[in-house]
N, CA, C and O atoms as a Tinker XYZ file with bonds, in Angstrom:
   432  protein
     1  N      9.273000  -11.656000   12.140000    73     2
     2  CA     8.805000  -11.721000   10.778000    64     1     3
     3  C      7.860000  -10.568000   10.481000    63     2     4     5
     4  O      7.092000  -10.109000   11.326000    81     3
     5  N      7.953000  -10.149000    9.296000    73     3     6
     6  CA     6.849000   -9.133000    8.809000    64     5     7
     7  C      5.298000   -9.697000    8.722000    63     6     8     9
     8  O      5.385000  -10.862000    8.335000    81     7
     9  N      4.131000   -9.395000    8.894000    73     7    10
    10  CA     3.358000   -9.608000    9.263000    64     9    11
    11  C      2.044000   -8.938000    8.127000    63    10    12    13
    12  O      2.608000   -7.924000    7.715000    81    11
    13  N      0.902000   -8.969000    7.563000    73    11    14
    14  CA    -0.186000   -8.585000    7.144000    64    13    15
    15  C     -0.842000   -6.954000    7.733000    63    14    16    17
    16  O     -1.143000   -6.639000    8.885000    81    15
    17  N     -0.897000   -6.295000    6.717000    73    15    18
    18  CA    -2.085000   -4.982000    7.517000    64    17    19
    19  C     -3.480000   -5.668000    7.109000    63    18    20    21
    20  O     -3.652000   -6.479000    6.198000    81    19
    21  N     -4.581000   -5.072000    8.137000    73    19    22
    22  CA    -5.870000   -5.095000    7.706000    64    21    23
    23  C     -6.018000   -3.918000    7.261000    63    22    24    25
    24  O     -5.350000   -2.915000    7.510000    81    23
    25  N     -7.083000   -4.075000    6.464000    73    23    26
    26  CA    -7.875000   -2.938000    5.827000    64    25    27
    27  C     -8.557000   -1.791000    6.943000    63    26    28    29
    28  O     -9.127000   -2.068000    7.998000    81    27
    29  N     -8.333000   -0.563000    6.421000    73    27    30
    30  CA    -9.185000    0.455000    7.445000    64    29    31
    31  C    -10.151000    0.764000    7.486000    63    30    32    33
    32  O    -10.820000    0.384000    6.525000    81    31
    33  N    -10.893000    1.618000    8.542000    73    31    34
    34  CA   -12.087000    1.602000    8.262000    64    33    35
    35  C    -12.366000    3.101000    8.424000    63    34    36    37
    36  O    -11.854000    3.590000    9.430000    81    35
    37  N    -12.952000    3.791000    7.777000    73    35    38
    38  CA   -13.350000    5.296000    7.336000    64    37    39
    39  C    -14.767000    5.013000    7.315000    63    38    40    41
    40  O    -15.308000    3.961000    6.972000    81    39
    41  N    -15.549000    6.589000    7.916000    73    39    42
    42  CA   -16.677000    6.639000    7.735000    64    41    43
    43  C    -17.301000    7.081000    6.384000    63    42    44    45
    44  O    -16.456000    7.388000    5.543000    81    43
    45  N    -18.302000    7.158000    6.082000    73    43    46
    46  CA   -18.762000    7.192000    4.527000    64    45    47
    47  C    -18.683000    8.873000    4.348000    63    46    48    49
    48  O    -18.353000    9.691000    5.208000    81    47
    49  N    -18.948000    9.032000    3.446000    73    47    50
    50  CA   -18.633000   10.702000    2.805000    64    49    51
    51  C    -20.138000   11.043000    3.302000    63    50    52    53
    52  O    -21.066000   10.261000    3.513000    81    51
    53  N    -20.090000   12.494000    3.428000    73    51    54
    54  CA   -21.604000   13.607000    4.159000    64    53    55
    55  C    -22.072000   13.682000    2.839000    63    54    56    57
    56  O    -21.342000   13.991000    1.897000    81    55
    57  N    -23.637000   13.327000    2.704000    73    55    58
    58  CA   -24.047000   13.006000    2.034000    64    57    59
    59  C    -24.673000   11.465000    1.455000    63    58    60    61
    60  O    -25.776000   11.296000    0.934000    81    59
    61  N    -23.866000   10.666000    1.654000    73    59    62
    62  CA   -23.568000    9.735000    1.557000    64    61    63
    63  C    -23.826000    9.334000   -0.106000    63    62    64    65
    64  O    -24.860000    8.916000   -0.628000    81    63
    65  N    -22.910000    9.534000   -0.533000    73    63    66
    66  CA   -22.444000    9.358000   -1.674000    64    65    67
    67  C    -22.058000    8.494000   -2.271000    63    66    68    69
    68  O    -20.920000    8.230000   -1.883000    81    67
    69  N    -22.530000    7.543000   -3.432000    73    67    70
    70  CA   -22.584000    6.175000   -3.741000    64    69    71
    71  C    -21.372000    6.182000   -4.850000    63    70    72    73
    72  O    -21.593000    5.317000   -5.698000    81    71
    73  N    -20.135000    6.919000   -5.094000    73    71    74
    74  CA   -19.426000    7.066000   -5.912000    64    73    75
    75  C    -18.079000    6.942000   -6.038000    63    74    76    77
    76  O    -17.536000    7.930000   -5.544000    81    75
    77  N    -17.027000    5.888000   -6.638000    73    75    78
    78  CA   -15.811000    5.743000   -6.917000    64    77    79
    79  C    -15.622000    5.898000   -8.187000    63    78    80    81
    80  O    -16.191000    5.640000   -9.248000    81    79
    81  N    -14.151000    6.657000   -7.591000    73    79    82
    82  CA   -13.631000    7.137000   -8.859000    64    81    83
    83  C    -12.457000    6.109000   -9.316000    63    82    84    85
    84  O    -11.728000    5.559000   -8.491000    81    83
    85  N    -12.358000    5.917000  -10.654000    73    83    86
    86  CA   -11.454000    4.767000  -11.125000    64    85    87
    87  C    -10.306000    4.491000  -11.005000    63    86    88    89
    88  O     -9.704000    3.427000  -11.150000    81    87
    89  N     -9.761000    6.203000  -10.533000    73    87    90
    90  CA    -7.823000    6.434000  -10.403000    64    89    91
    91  C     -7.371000    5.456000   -9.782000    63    90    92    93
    92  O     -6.294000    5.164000  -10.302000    81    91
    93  N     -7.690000    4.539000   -8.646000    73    91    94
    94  CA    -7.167000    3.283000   -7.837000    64    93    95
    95  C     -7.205000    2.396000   -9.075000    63    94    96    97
    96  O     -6.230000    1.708000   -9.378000    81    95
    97  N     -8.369000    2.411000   -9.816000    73    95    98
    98  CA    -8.054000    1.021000  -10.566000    64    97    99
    99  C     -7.534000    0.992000  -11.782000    63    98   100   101
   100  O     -7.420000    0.106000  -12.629000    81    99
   101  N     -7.191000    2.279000  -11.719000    73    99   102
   102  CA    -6.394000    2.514000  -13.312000    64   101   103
   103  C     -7.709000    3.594000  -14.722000    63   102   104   105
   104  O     -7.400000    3.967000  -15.854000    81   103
   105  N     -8.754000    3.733000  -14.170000    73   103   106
   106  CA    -9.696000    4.308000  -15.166000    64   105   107
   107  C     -9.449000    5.994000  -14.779000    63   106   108   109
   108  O     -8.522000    6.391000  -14.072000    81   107
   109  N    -10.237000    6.658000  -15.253000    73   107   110
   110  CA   -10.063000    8.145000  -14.982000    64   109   111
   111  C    -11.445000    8.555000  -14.784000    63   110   112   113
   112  O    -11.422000    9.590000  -14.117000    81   111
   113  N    -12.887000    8.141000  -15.119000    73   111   114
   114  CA   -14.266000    8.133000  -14.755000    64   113   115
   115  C    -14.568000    7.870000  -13.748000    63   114   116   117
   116  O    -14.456000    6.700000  -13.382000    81   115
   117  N    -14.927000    8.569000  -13.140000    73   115   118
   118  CA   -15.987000    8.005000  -11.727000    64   117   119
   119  C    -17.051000    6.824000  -12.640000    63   118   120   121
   120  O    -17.543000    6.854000  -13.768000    81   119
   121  N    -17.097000    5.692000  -11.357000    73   119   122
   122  CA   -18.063000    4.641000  -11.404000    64   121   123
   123  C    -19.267000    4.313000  -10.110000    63   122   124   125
   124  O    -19.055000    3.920000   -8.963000    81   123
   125  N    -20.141000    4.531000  -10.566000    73   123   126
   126  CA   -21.157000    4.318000  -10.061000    64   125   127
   127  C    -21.521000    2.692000   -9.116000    63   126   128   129
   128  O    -21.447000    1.601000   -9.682000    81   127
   129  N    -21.928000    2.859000   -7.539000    73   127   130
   130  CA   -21.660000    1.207000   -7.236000    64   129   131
   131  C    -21.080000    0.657000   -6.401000    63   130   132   133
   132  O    -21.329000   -0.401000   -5.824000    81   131
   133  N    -20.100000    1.509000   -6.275000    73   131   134
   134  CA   -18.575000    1.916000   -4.778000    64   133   135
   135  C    -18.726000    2.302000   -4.288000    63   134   136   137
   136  O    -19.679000    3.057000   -4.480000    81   135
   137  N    -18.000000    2.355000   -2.909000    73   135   138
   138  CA   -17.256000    3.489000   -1.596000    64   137   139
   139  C    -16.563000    3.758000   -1.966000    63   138   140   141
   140  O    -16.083000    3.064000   -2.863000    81   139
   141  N    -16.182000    4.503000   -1.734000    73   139   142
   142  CA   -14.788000    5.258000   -2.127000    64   141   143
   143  C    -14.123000    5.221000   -0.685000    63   142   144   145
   144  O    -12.978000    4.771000   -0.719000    81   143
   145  N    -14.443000    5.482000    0.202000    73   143   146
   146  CA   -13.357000    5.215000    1.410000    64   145   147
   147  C    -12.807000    3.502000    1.541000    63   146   148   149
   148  O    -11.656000    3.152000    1.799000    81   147
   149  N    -14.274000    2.385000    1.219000    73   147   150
   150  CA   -13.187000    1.038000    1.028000    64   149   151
   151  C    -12.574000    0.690000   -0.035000    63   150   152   153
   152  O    -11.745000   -0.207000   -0.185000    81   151
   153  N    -13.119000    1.623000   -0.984000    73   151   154
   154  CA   -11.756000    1.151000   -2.372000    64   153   155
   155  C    -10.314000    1.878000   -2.201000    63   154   156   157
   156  O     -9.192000    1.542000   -2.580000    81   155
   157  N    -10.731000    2.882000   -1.559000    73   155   158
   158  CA    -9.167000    3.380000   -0.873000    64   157   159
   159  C     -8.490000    2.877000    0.336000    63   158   160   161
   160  O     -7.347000    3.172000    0.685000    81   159
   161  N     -9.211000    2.182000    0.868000    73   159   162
   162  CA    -8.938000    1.423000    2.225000    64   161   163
   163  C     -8.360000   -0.032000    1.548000    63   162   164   165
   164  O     -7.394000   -0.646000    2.002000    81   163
   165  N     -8.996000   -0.363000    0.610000    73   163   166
   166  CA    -8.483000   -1.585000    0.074000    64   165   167
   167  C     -7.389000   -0.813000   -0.764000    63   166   168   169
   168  O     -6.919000   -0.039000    0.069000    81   167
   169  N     -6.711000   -0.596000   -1.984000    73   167   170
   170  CA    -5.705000    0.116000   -2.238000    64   169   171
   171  C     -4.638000    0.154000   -1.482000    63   170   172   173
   172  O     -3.531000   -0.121000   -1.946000    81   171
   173  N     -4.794000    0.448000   -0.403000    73   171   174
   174  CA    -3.871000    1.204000    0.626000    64   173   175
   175  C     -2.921000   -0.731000    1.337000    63   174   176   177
   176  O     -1.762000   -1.136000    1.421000    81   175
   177  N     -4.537000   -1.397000    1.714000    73   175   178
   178  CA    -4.088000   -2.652000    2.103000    64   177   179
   179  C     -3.385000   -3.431000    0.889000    63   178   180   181
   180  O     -2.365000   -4.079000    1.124000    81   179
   181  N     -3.756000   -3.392000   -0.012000    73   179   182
   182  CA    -2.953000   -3.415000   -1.533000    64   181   183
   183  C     -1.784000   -3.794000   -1.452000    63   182   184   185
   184  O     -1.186000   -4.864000   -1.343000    81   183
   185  N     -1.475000   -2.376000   -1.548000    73   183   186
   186  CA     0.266000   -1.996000   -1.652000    64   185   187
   187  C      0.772000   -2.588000   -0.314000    63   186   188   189
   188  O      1.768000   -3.302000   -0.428000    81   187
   189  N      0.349000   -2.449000    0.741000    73   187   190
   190  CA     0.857000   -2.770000    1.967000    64   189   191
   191  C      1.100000   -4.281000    2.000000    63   190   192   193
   192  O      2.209000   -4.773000    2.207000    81   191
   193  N      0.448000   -4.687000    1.873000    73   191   194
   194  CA     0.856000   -6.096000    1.806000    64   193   195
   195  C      1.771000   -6.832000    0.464000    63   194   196   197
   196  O      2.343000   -7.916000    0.583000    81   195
   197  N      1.771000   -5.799000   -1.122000    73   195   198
   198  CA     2.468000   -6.437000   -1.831000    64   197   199
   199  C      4.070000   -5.927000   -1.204000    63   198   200   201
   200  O      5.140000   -6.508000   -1.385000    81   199
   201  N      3.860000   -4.879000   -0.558000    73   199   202
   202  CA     4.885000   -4.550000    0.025000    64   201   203
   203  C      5.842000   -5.662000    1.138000    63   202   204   205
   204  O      7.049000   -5.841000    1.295000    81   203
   205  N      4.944000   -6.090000    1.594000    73   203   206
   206  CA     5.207000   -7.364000    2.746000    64   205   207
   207  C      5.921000   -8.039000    2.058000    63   206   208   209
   208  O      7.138000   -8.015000    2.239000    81   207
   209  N      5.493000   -8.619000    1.336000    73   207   210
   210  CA     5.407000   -9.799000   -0.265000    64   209   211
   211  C      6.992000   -9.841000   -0.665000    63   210   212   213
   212  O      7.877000  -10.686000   -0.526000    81   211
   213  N      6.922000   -8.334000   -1.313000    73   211   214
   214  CA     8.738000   -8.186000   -1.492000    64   213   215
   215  C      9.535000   -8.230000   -0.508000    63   214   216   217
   216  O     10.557000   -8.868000   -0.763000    81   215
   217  N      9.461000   -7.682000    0.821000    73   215   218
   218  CA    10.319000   -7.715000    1.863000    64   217   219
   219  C     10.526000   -9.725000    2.127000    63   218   220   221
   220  O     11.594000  -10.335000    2.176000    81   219
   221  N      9.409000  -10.184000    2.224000    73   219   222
   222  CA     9.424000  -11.206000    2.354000    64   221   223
   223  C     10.520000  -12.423000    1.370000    63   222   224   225
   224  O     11.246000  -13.385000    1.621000    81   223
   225  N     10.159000  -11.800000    0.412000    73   223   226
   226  CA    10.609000  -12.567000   -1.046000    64   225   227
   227  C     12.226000  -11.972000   -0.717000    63   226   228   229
   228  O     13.143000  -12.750000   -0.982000    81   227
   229  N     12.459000  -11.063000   -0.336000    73   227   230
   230  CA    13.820000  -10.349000   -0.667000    64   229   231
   231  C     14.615000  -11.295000    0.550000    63   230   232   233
   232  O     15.645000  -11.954000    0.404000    81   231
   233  N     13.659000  -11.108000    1.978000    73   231   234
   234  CA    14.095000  -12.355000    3.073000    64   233   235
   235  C     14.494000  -13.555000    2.685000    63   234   236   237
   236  O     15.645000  -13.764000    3.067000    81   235
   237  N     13.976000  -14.544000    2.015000    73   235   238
   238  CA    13.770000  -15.577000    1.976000    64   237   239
   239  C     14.886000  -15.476000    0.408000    63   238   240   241
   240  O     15.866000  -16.167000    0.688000    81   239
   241  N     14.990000  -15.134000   -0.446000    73   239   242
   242  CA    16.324000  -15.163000   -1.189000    64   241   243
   243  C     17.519000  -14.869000   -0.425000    63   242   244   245
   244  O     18.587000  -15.423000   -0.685000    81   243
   245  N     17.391000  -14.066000    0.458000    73   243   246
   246  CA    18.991000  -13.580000    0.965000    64   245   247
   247  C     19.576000  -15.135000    1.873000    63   246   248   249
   248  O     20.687000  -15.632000    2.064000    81   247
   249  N     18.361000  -15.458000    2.205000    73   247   250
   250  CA    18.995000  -16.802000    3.173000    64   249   251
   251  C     19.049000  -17.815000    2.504000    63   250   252   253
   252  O     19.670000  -18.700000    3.093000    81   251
   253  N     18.515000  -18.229000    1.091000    73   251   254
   254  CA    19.029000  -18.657000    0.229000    64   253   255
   255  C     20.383000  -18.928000   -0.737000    63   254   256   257
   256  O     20.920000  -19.880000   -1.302000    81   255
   257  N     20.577000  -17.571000   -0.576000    73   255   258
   258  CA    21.742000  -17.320000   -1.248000    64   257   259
   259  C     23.180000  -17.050000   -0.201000    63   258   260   261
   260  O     24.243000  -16.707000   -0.717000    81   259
   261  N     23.058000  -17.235000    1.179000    73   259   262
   262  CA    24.117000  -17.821000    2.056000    64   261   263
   263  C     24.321000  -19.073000    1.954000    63   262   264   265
   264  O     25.390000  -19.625000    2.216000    81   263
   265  N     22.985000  -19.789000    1.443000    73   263   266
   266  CA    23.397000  -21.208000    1.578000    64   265   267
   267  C     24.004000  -21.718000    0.147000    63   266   268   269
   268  O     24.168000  -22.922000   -0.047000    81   267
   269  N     24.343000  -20.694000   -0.892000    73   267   270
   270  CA    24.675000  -21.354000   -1.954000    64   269   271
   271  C     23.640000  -21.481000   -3.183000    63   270   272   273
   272  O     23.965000  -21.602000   -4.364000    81   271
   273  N     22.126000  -21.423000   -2.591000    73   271   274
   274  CA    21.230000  -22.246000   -3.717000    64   273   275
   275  C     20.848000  -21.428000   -4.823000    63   274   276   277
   276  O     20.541000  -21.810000   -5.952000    81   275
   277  N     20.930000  -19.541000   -4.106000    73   275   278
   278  CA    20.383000  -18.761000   -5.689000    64   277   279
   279  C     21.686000  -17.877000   -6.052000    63   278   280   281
   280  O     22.476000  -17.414000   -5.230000    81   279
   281  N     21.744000  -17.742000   -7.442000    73   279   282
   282  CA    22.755000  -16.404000   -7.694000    64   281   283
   283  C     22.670000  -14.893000   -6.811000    63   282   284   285
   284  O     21.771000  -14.241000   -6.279000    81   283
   285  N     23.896000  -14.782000   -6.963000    73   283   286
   286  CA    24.328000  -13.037000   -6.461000    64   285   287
   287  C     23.193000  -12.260000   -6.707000    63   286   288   289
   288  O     22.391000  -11.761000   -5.918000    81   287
   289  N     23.250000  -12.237000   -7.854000    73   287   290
   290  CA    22.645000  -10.911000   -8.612000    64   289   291
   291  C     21.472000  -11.289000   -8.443000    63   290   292   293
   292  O     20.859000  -10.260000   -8.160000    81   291
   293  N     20.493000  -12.476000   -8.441000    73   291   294
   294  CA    19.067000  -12.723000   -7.447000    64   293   295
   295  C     18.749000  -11.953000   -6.133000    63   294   296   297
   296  O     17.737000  -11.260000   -6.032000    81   295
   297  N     19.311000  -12.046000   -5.513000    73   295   298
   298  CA    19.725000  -11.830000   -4.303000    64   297   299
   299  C     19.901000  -10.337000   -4.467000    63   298   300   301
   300  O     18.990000   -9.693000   -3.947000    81   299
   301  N     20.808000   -9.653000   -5.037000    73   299   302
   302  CA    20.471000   -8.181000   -4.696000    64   301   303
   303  C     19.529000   -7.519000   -5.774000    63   302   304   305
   304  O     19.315000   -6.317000   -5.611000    81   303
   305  N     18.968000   -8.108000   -6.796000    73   303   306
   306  CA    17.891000   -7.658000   -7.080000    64   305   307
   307  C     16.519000   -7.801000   -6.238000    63   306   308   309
   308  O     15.530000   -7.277000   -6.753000    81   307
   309  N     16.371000   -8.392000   -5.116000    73   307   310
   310  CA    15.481000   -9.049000   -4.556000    64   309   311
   311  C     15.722000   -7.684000   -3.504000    63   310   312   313
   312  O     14.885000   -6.817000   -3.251000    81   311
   313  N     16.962000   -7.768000   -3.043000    73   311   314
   314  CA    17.217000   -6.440000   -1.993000    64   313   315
   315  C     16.914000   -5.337000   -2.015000    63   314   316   317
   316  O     16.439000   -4.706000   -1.071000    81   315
   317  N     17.198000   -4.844000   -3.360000    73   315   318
   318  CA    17.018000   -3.504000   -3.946000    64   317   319
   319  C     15.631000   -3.149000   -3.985000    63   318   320   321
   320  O     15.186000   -2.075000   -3.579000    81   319
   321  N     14.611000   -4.560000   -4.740000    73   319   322
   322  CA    13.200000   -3.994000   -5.236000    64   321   323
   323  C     12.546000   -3.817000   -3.691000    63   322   324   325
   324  O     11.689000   -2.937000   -3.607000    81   323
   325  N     12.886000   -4.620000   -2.369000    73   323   326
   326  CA    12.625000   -4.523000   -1.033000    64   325   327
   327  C     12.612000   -3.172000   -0.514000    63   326   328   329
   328  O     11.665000   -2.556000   -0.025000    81   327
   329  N     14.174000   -2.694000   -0.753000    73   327   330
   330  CA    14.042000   -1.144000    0.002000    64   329   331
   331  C     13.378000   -0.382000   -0.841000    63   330   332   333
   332  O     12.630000    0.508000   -0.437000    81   331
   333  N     13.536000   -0.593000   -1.885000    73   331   334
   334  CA    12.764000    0.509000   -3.233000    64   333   335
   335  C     11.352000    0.566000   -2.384000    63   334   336   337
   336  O     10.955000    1.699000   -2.112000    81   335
   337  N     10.478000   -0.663000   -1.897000    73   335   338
   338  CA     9.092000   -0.967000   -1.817000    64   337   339
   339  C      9.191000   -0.062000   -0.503000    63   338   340   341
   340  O      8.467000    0.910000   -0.289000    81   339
   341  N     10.139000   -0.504000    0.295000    73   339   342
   342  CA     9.890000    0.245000    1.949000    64   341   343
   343  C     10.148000    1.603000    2.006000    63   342   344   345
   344  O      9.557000    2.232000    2.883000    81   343
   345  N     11.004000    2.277000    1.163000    73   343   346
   346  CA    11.311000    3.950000    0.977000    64   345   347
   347  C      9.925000    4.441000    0.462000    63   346   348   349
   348  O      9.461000    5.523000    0.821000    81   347
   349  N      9.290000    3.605000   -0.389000    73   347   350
   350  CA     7.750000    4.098000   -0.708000    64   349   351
   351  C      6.916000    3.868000    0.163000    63   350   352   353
   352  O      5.886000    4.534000    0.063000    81   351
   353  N      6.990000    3.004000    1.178000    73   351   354
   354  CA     5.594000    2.564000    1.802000    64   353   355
   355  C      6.156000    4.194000    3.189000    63   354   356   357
   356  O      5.392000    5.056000    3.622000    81   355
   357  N      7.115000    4.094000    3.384000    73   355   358
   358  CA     7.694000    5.177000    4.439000    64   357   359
   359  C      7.109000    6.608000    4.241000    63   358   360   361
   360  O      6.562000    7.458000    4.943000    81   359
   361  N      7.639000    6.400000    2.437000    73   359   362
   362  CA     6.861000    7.906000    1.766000    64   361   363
   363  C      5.575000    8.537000    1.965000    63   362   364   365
   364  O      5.241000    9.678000    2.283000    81   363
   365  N      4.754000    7.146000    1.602000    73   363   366
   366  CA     3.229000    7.347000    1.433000    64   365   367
   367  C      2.697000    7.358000    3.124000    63   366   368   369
   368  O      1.599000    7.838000    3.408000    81   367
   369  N      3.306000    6.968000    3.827000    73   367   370
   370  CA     2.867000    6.852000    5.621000    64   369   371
   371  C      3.387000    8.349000    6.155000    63   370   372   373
   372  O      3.287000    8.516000    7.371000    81   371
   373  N      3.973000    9.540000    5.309000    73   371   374
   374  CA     4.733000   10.258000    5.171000    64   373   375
   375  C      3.755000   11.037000    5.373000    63   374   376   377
   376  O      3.331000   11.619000    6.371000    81   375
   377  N      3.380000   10.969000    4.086000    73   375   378
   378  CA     2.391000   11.891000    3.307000    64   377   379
   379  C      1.099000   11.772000    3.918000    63   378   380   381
   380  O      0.328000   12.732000    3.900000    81   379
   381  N      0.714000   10.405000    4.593000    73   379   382
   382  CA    -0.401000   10.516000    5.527000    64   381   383
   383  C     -0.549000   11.006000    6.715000    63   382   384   385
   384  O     -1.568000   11.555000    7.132000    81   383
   385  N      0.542000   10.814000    7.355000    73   383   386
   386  CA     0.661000   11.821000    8.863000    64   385   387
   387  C      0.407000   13.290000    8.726000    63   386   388   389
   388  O     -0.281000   13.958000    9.497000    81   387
   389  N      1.018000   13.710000    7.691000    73   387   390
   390  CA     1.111000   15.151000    7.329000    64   389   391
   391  C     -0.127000   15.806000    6.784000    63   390   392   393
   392  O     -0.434000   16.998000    6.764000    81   391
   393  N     -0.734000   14.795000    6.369000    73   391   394
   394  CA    -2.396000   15.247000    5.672000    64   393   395
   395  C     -3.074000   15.337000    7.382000    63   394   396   397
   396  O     -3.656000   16.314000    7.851000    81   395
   397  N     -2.834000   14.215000    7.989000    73   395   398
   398  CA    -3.915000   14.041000    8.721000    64   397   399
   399  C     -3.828000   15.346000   10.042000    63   398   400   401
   400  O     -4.807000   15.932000   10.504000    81   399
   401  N     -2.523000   15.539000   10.402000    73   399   402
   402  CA    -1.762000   16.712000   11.191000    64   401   403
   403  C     -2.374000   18.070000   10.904000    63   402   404   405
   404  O     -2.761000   18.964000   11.656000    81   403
   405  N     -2.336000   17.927000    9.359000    73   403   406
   406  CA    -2.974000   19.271000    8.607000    64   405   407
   407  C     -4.331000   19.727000    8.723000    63   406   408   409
   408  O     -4.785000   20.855000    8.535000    81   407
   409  N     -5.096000   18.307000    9.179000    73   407   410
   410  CA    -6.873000   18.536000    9.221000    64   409   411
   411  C     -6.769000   18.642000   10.372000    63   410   412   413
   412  O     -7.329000   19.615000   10.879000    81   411
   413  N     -6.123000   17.827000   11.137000    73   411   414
   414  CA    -6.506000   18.182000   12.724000    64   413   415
   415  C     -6.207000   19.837000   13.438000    63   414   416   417
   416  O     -6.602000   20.243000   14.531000    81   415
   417  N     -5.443000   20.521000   12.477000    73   415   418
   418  CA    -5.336000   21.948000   12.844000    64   417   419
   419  C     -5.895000   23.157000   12.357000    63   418   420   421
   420  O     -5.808000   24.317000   12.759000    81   419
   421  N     -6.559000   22.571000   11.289000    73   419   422
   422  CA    -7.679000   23.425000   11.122000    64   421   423
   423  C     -9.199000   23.837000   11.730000    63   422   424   425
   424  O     -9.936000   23.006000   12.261000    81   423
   425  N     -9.502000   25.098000   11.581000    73   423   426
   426  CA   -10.527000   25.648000   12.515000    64   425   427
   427  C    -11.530000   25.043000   12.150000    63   426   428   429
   428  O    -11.406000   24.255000   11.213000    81   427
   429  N    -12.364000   25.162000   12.554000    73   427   430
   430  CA   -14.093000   24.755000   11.981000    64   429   431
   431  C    -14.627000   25.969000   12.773000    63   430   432
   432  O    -15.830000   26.229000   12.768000    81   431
């Protein structure tokens, strides 16, 4: 079975800087009040788990719908929004290796 991520844990910004910016929550202002590494750490656990959510939901219709109880077209809409969710979560785990690859090879 698919299973829960926890949230990560990042050290605080140099400086230590008391400031999030709204883009996670949909605003475009920085807000005063936040981390910004756990509002991105939460975000991240976010998606990851609504991600679960659909795989899950998409599971649990498909074995449904062997037994007769939901329509076709339930069933592969349930499939579709699943891989749609996992080609993105693949993407964005993508895009993080490659960031993180990128800092680790730079000089100081």
């Amino acid at each position: 079975m698919i299973g829960g991520i926890s949230a990560l844990q990042f050290k605080p910004a140099i400086g230590g800087a008391d400031v999030t910016t709204g883009l996670l929550s949909g605003g475009a202002a920085p807000v005063a009040g936040g981390d910004i590494a756990s509002s991105f750490s939460q975000a991240l656990a976010d998606a990851a788990n609504k991600t679960v959510g659909t795989m899950q939901n998409a599971e649990h219709l498909s074995i449904q719908g062997l037994k007769g109880d939901v329509d076709t077209r339930e069933v592969v809409d349930a499939v579709m929004n699943a891989q749609q969710a996992l080609q993105t979560a693949v993407a964005i785990r993508d895009k993080i290796v490659s960031a993180y690859l990128d800092v680790s090879r730079m000089s100081i």
